[in-house]
N, C-alpha and C positions, 0 to 999 in steps of 0.2 A: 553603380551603387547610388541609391538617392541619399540625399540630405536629411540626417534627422533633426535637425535646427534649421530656421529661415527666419534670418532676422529683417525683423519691418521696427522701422526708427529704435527705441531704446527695446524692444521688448520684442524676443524670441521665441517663433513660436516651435514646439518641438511633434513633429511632425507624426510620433509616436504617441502620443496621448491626446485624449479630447477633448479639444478646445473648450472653453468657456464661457466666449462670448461668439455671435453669430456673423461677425465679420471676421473674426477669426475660422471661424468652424468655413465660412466661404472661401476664405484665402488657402486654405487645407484642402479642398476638393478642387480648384483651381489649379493647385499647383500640379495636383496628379491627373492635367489635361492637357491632350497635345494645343501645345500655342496658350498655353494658361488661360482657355478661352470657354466658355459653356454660356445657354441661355440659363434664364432664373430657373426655368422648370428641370432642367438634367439638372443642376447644383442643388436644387428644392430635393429634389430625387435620393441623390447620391449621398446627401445627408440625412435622407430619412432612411434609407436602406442600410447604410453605417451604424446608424443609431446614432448619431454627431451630438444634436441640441434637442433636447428634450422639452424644452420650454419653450412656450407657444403665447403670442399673442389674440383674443378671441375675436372671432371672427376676419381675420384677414390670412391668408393663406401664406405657409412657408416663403414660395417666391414670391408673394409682395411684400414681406418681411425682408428679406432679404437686398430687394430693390430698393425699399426702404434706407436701408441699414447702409447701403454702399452707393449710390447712385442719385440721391437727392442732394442740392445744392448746399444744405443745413448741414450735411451730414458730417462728423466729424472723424470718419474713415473713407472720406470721396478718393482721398490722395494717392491710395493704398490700389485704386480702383478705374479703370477705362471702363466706362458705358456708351454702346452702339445702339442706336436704333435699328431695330424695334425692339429686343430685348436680350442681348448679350451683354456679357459683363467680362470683362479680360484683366489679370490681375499684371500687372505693371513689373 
């Protein structure tokens, strides 16, 4: 039976409704991959085939949003996140 709650630091995410923000809506399709592992494009994928995050930034694509969002040094969800070169993301 999966988990319908995964808690990351104070705040829960319930694995049954649609995230809200896009590091969340990536730790959601992560978690339902063998080895919590996927590159940006299957997670890019699996959220738009879901229907996950409807909000788009213009001109830069899902998986660079994404890379964005989890995998830059700034980022204030890196922690939450393993990035491999050249483009996998594995959620911790």
């Amino acid at each position: 039976m999966k988990r319908k709650y995964y808690q990351i630091t104070k705040k829960a995410i319930n694995l049954n409704e649609k995230p809200s923000h896009l590091h969340e809506t990536g730790a959601v399709v992560l978690l339902s991959e063998p080895n919590r592992k996927a590159t940006f494009e299957t997670i890019a994928n699996k959220i738009e085939r879901r229907n996950l995050f409807l909000e788009r930034k213009r001109g830069i694509t899902l998986a660079e949003q994404i890379k964005l969002r989890t995998s830059i040094s700034s980022s204030k969800y890196k922690h939450w996140f393993e990035f491999t070169k050249p483009d996998t993301l594995n959620f911790k």
